[in-house]
N, C-alpha and C positions, 0 to 999 in steps of 0.2 A: 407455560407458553413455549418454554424451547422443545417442548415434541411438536409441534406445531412447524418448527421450522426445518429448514435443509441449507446447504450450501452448494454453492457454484465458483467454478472456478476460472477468472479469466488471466488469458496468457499475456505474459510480456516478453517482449523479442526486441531482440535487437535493432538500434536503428539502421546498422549499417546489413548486415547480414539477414536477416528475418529469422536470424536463430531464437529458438526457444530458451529462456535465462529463468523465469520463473512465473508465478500463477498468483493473481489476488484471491482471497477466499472473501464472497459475497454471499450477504443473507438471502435469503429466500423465502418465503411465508408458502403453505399449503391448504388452498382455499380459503385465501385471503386477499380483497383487492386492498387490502392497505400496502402503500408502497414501504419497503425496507428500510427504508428512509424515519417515515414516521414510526415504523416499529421500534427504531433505536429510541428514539425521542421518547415514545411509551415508557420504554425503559428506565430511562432519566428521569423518567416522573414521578415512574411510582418504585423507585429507588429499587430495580433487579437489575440497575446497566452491568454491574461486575459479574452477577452470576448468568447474564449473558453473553458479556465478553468471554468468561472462563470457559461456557459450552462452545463456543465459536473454537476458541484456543486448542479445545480436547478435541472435537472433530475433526481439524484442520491436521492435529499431532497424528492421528489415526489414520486422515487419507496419506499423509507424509509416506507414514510406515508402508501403508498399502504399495503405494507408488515403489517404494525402496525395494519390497519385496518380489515385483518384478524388474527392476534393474532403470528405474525411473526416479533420478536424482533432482526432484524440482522442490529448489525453494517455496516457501508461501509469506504472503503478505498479508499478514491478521492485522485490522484495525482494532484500535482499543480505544473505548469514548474517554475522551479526556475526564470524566468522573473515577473510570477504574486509573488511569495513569496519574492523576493527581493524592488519588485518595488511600491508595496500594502501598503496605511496605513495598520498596521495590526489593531488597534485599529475598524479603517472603516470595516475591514473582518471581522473579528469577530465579531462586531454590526449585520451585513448583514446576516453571517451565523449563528447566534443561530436566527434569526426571521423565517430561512428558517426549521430548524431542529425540531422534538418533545422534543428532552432532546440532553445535549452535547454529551453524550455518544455513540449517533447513527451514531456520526461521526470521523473518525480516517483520518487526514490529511498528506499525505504520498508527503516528498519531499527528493530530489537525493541528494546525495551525492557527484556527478560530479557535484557540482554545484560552478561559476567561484571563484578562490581565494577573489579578489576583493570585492565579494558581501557576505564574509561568515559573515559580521559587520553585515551587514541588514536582513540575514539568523537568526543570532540568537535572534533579536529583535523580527522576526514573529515568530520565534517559542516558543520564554518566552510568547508572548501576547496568543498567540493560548491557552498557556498549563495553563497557568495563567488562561484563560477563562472558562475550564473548558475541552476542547479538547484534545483527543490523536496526538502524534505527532508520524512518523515514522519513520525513514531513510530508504527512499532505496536506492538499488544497494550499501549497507554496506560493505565494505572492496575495493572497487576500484575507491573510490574518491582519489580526488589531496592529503589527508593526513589523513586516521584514526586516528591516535591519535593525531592530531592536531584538527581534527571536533570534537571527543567525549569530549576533553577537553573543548570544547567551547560551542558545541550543544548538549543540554540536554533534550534528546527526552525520549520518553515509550517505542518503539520498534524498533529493528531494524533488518532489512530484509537480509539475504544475499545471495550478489549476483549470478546469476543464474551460471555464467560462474564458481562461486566455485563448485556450486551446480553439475556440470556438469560432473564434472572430479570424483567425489568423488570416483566411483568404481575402477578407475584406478590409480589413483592416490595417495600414500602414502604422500606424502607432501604437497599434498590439503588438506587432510581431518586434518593432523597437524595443520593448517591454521585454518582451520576451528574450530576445536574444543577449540583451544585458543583464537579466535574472540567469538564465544556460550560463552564463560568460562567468560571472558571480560566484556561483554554484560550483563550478569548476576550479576558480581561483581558492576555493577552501576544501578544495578537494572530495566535494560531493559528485556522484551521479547524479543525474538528469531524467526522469521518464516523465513525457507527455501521458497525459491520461484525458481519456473522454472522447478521443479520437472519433469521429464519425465518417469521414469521407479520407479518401487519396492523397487529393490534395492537401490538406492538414498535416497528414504524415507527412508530406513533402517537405512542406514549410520547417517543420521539426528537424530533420535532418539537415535542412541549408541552414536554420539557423545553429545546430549544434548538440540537439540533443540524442543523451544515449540510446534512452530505451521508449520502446512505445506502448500503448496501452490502450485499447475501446475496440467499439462494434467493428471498425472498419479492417481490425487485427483481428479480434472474433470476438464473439459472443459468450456471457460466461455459459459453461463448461460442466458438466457432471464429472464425479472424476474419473469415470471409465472412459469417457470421453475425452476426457485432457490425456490420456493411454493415446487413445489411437491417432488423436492431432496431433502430439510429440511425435510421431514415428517421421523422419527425413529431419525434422528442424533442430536437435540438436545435437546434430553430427555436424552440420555445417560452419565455415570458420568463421571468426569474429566476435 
């Protein structure tokens, strides 16, 4: 199945600057209308999620390299289904993935927050060894897990992402963006970053920035990315300050 697939890469930029910080790496199918979505799920079914996280991982370690080799220092943001982050020596992943990386830094490992009660004891083991190792950690889909303040008391991540469905409503919404802005406030107060994801319109970004967040993320910033193409969009955005 994973020749089957490809990756894309969308940019994240700063909230306040529009500077270029780093790029998510997104599955892709090739003559496929199944959405990448349910391909993960596939995966989880018939028991390949890890040895499709690890193709994601080595691709993602390979465009890194590429990008490095012309003088293009961009982090990447690899998800991993909470099957491979639960079920993984982490000690063994982390051996594996600083051999595949230039520096830890090139890589920020981004796991859900929907991720099963049962499993958040071994959630937090790979993510001390991750962060211990030298790696970023991230939480996504932040605020519509089984229990944010039962995850942040446990899970002690660098960043965390929120979710799009906050993201969505913000123009319309006065008691979204409340939500929101005391999750950003939150998140700050334990000394995480902040990136909105899912962005679709201006005004969204907007909101993101009055209410506090760092970084931003979705269609209305760009669309994911090949990575010769993430080449030629980086050129101006990150030389600019902030």
């Amino acid at each position: 199945m994973t020749e089957t697939l490809s990756l894309r890469y969308q940019p994240i930029v700063s909230a306040t600057s529009g500077r270029l910080l780093a790029a998510e790496a997104l599955l892709r199918a090739h003559g496929e209308v199944t959405a990448p979505l349910r391909l993960l799920e596939r995966a989880v079914e018939d028991g390949t999620a890890e040895l499709l996280d690890r193709s994601i991982v080595e691709r993602s370690c390979t465009q890194i390299a590429a990008w490095d080799s012309v003088g293009l220092c961009l982090p990447v943001h690899i998800n991993l289904s909470a099957e491979t982050a639960v079920s993984s020596d982490p000690n063994a992943f982390v051996h594996w993935l600083t051999a595949l990386v230039p520096s830890r830094s090139s890589v920020v490992i981004e796991v859900t927050e929907t991720t099963r009660v049962r499993a958040i004891g071994a959630l937090v083991t790979f993510v001390s060894t991750c962060r211990e190792a030298g790696f970023e950690v991230a939480i996504d889909d932040f605020g519509c897990g089984y229990s944010t303040m039962a995850l942040l008391q446990r899970v002690r991540a660098d960043i965390v992402k929120i979710d799009r469905r906050f993201v969505a409503l913000l123009e319309e919404d006065a008691w979204t963006r409340t939500i929101v802005k005391h999750l950003i406030a939150l998140a700050h107060d334990l000394d995480m970053r902040v990136i909105g994801e899912g962005i679709e319109t201006a005004e969204q970004a907007a909101w993101l920035r009055r209410l506090g967040c760092d970084e931003l993320q979705g269609y209305a910033i760009s669309y994911p990315l090949t990575g010769d193409e993430i080449t030629t969009w980086a050129a101006g955005r990150m030389q600019q300050p902030g």
